[in-house]
PyMOL CGO cylinders between C-alpha atoms (Angstrom):
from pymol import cmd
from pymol.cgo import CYLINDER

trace = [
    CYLINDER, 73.24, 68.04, 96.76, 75.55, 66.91, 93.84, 0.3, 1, 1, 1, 1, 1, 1,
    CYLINDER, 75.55, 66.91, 93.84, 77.53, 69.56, 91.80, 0.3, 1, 1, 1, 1, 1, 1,
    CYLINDER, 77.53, 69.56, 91.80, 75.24, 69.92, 88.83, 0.3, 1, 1, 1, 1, 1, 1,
    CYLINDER, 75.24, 69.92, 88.83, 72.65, 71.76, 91.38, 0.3, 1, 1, 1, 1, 1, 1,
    CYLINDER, 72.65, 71.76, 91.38, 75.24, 73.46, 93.21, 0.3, 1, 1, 1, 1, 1, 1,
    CYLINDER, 75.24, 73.46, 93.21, 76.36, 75.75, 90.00, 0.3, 1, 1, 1, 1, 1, 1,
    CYLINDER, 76.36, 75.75, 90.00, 72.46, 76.97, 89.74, 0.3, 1, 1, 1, 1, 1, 1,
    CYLINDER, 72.46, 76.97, 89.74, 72.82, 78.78, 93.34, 0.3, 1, 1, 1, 1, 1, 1,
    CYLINDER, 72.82, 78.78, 93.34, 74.64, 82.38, 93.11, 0.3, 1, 1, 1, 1, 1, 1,
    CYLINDER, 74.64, 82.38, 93.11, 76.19, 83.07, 96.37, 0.3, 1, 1, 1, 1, 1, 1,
    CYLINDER, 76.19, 83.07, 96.37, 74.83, 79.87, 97.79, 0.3, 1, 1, 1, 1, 1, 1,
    CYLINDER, 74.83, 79.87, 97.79, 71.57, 81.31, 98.25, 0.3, 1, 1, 1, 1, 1, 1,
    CYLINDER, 71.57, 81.31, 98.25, 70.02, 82.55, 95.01, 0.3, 1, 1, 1, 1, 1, 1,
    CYLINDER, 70.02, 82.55, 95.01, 68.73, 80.21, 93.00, 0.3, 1, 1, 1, 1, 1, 1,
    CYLINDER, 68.73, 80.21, 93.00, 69.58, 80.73, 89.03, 0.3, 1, 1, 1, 1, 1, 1,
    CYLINDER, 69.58, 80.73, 89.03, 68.84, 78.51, 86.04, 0.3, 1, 1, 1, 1, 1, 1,
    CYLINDER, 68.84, 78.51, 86.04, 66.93, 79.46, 83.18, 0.3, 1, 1, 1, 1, 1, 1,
    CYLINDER, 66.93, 79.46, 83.18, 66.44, 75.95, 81.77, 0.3, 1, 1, 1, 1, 1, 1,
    CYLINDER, 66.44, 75.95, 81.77, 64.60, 75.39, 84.70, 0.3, 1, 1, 1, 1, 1, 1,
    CYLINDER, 64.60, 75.39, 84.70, 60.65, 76.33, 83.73, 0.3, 1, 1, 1, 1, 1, 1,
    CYLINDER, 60.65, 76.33, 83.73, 59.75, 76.68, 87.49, 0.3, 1, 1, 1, 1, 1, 1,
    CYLINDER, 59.75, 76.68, 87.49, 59.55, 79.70, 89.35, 0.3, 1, 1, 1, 1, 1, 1,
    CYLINDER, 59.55, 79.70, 89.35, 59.37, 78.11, 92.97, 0.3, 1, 1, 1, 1, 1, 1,
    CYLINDER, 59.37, 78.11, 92.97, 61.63, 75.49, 93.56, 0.3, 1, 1, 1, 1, 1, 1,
    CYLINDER, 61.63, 75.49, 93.56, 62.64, 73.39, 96.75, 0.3, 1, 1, 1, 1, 1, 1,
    CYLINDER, 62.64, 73.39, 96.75, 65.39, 74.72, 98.68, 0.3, 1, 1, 1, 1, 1, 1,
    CYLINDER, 65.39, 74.72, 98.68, 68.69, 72.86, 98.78, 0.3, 1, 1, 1, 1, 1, 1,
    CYLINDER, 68.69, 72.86, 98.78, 68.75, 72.99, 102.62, 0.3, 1, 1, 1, 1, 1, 1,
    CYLINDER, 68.75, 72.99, 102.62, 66.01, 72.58, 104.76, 0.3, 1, 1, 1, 1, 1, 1,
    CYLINDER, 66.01, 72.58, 104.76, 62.18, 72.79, 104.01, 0.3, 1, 1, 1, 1, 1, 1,
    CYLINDER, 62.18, 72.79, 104.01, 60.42, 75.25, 102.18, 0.3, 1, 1, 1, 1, 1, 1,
    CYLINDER, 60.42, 75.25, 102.18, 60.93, 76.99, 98.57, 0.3, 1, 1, 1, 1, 1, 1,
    CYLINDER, 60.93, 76.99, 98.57, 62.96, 79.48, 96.84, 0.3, 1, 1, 1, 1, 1, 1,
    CYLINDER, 62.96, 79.48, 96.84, 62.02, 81.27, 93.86, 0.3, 1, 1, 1, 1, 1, 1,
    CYLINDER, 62.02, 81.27, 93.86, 64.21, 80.61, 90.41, 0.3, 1, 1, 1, 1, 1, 1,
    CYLINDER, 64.21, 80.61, 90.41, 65.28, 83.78, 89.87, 0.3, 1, 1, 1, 1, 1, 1,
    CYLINDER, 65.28, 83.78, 89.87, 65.86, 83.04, 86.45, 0.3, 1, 1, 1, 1, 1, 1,
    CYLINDER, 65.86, 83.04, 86.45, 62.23, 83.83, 85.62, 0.3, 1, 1, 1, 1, 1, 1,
    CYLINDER, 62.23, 83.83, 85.62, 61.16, 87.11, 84.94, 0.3, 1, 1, 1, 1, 1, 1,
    CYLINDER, 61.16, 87.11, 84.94, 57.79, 86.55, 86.93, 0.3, 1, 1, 1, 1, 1, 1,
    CYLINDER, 57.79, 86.55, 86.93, 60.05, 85.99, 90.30, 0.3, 1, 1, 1, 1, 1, 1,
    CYLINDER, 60.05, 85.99, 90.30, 61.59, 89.39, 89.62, 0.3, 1, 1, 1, 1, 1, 1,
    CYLINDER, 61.59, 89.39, 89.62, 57.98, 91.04, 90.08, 0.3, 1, 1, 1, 1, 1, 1,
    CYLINDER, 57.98, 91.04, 90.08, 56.75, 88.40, 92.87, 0.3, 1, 1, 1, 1, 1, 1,
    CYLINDER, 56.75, 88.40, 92.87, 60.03, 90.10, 94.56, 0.3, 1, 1, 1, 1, 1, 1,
    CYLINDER, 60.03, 90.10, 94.56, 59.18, 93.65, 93.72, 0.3, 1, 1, 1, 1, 1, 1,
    CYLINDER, 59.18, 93.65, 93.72, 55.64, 93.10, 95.16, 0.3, 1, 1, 1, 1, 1, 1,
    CYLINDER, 55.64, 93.10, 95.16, 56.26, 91.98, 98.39, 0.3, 1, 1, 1, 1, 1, 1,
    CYLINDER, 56.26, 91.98, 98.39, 58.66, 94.78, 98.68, 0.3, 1, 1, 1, 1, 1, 1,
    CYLINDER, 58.66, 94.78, 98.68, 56.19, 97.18, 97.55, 0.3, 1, 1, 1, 1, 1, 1,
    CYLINDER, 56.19, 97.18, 97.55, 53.58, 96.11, 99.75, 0.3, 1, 1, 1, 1, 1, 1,
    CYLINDER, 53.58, 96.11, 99.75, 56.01, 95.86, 102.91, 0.3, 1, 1, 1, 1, 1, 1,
    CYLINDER, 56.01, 95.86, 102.91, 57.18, 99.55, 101.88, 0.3, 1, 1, 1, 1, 1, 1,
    CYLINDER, 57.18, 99.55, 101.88, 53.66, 100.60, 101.87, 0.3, 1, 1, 1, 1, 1, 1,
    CYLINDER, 53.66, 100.60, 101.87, 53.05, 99.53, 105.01, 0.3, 1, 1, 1, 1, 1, 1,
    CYLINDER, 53.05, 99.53, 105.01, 56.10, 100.90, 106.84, 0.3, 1, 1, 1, 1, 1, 1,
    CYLINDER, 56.10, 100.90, 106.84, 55.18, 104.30, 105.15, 0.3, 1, 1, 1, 1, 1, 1,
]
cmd.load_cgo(trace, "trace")
């Protein structure tokens, strides 16, 4: 990964950059996705899954 990716990841992990239109987008290591959480939408994609996980705990 070269530096100018490596300043959009908070903490290493949390991937942040609002010029950046997408809301998934590949992870830096390994396979799979990470949501841009730069995007409003990813905040409520986040907030559902943790809904629906509380919900079925409860």
């Amino acid at each position: 990964m070269d530096d100018k990716d490596r300043k959009h990841y908070k903490l290493g992990i949390f991937y942040y950059n609002p010029d950046n239109k997408s809301i998934f987008v590949p992870k830096r290591l390994g396979l799979g996705w990470t949501i841009n959480f730069a995007r409003p939408i990813s905040w409520i994609i986040i907030l559902a899954i943790v809904g629906f996980v509380i919900f079925k705990v409860w």
